[in-house]
C-alpha positions in Angstrom: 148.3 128.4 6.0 151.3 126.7 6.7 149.8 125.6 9.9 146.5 124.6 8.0 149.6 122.2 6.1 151.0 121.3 8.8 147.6 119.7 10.4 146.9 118.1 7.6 150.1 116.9 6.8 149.6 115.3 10.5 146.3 113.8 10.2 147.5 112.0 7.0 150.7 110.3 8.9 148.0 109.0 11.7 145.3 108.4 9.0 148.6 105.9 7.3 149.6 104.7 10.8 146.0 103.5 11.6 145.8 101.6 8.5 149.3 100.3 8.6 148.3 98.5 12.0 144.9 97.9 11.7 142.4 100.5 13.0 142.3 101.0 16.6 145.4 102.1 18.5 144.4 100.5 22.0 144.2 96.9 20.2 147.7 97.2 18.3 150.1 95.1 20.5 152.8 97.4 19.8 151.4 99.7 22.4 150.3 97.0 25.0 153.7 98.0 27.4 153.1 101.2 27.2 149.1 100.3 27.8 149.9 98.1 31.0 152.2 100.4 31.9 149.6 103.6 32.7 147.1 101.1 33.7 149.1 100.1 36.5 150.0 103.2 37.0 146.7 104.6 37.1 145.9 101.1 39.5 148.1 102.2 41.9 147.4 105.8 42.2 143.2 104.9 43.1 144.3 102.6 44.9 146.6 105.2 46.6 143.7 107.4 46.9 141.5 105.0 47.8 143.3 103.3 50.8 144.6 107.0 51.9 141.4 109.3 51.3 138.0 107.2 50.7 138.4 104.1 52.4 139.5 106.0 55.9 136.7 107.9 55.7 134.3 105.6 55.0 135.4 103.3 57.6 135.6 105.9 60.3 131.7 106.5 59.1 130.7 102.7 59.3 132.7 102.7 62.2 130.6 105.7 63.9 126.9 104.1 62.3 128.3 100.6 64.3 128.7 102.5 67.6 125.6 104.3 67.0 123.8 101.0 66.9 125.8 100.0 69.5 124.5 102.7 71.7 121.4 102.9 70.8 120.5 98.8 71.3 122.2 99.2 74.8 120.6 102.5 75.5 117.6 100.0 74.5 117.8 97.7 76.8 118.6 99.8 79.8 115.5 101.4 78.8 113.5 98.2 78.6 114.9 97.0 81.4 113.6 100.2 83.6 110.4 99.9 81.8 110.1 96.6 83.4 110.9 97.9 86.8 108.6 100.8 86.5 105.9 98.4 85.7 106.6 96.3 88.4 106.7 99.1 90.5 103.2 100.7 89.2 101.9 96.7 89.8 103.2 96.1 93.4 101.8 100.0 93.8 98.3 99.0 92.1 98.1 96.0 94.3 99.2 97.7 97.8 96.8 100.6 97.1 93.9 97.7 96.0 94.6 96.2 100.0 94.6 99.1 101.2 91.2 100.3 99.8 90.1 96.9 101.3 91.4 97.9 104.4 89.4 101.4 104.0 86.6 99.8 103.2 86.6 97.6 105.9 87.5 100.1 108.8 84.5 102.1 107.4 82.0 99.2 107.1 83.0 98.5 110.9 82.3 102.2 111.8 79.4 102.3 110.0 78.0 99.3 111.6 79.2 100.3 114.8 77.0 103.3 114.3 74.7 101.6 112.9 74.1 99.1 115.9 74.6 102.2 118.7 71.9 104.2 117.0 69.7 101.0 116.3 70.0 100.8 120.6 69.7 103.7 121.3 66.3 103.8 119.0 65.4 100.3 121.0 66.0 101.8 124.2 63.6 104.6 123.2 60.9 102.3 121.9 61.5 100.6 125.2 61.0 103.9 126.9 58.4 104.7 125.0 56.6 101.2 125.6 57.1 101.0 129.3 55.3 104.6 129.3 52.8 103.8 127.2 52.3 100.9 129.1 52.3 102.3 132.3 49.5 105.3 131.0 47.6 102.2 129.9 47.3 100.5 133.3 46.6 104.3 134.5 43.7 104.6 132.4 42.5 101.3 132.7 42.6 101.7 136.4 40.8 105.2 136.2 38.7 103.1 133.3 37.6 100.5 135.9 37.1 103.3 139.3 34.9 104.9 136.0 32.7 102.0 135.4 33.1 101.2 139.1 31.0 104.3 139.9 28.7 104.6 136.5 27.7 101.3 137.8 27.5 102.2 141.3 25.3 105.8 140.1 23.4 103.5 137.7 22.4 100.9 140.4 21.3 103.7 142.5 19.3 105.6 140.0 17.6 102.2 139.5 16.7 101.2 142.7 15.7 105.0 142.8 13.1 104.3 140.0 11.5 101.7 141.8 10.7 103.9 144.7 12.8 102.3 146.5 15.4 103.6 149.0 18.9 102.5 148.3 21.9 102.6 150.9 25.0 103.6 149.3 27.2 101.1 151.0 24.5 97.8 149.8 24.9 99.5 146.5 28.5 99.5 146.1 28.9 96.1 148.1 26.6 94.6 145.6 28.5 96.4 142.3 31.8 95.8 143.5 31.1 91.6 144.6 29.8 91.5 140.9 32.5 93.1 139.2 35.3 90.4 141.1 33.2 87.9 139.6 
């Protein structure tokens, strides 16, 4: 109990002491030294702590997230920058494979015709061939044509004269067939 008195014989001295000065203790100016005092205090030890712990660290990380950047805009470039020469390289590539396709194209085109114009005379030189012979078999067998009608005219003539009970020489005959054949 005497502690129970004891507590309340504190709370009484501060409930007198708060009304003697007015209510709150952190607005009675009697305490503002001691107030400024641990608020300095207190100041100086975050910013101790600060400037020491939390601002070394976070510099160190900005620091790191700057070089980062850093790295990774010149990592950029480079990377651009061989992009560009890779695309020049696939270009110029593109373009010397586009001649030579033309070149290809024309070598083949020029053995092709080649070929084309050897087996196009060597085909003329047949038809030629062909021609000539045919030619010549058709002077043969107009030649063994005209000895044919030569004699069917000579045999006819005879066989003519023959019917008319007449006597025909076989030399007049062919005389006579072969001075009206020349015209």
């Amino acid at each position: 109990m005497a502690t129970n008195a004891n507590e309340a014989a504190h709370g009484a001295a501060d409930a007198a002491h708060a009304a003697e000065t007015g209510g709150m203790p952190q607005i009675d100016f009697a305490t503002f030294p001691n107030q400024i005092f641990w608020l300095v205090v207190t100041i100086v030890v975050i910013y101790l702590i600060l400037s020491r712990v939390a601002l070394p660290r976070i510099g160190s990380v900005l620091a790191e997230r700057q070089g980062t950047i850093t790295n990774d805009i010149a990592a950029a470039e480079e990377l651009k920058l061989k992009a560009q020469e890779a695309e020049a390289a696939y270009n110029q590539a593109l373009a010397d494979a586009r001649v030579e396709a033309q070149k290809i194209i024309a070598e083949a085109k020029a053995e092709i015709q080649i070929g084309l114009d050897e087996a196009t005379a060597k085909a003329d030189a047949e038809i030629a061939a062909k021609a000539a012979e045919s030619e010549k078999k058709i002077g043969e067998v107009r030649a063994g044509a005209l000895e044919a009608v030569t004699e069917v005219a000579k045999d006819t003539a005879a066989e003519i004269i023959g019917m008319l009970d007449q006597k025909a020489d076989a030399a007049v005959v062919s005389e006579a067939v072969n001075a009206r054949l020349k015209g």
